[in-house]
C-alpha positions as CSV (number, residue, x, y, z in Angstrom):
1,X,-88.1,89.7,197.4
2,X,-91.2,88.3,196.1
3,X,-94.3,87.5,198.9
4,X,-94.6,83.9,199.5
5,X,-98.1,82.3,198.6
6,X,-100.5,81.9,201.6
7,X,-101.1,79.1,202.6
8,X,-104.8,77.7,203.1
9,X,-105.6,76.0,205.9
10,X,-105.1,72.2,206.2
11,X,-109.1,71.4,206.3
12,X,-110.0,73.7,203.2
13,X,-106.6,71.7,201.3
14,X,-108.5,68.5,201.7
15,X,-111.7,69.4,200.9
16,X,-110.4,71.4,197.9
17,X,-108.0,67.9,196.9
18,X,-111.9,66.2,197.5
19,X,-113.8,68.0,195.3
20,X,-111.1,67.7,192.2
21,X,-111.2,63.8,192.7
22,X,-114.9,63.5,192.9
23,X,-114.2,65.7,189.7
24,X,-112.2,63.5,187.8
25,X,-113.8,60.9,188.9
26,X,-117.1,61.9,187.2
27,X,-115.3,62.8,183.8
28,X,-113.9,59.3,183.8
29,X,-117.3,57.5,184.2
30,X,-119.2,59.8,182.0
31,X,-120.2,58.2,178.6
32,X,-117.3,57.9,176.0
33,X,-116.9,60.6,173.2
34,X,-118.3,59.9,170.1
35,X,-116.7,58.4,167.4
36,X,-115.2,60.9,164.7
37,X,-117.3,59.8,162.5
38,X,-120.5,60.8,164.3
39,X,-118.7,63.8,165.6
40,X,-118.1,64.9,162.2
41,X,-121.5,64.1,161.2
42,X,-122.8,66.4,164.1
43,X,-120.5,69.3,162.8
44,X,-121.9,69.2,159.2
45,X,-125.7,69.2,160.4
46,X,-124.7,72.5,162.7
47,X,-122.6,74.0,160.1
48,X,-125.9,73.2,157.6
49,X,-128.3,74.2,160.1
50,X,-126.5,77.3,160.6
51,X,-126.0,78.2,156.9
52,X,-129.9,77.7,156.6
53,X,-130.3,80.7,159.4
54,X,-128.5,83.2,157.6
């Protein structure tokens, strides 16, 4: 029979349930991606810089 999982204790459950809402809640309120044309417009200026270091 396999062991059963421990169980944490009640007060570090919440705390850990806390911290991953005040998690998510900063990734929803951070600033929106980038279109995909400016995203793709970042890529080429890496992949140029890049090609310029070699």
């Amino acid at each position: 029979m396999a062991p059963s999982p421990t169980r944490l204790d009640p007060d570090r459950s919440r705390r850990r349930l806390q911290l991953l809402a005040a998690l998510a809640q900063m990734k929803s309120t951070r600033e929106p991606m980038p279109s995909p044309r400016l995203r793709g417009l970042r890529l080429r200026e890496l992949i140029a810089a890049r090609r310029r270091a070699d």
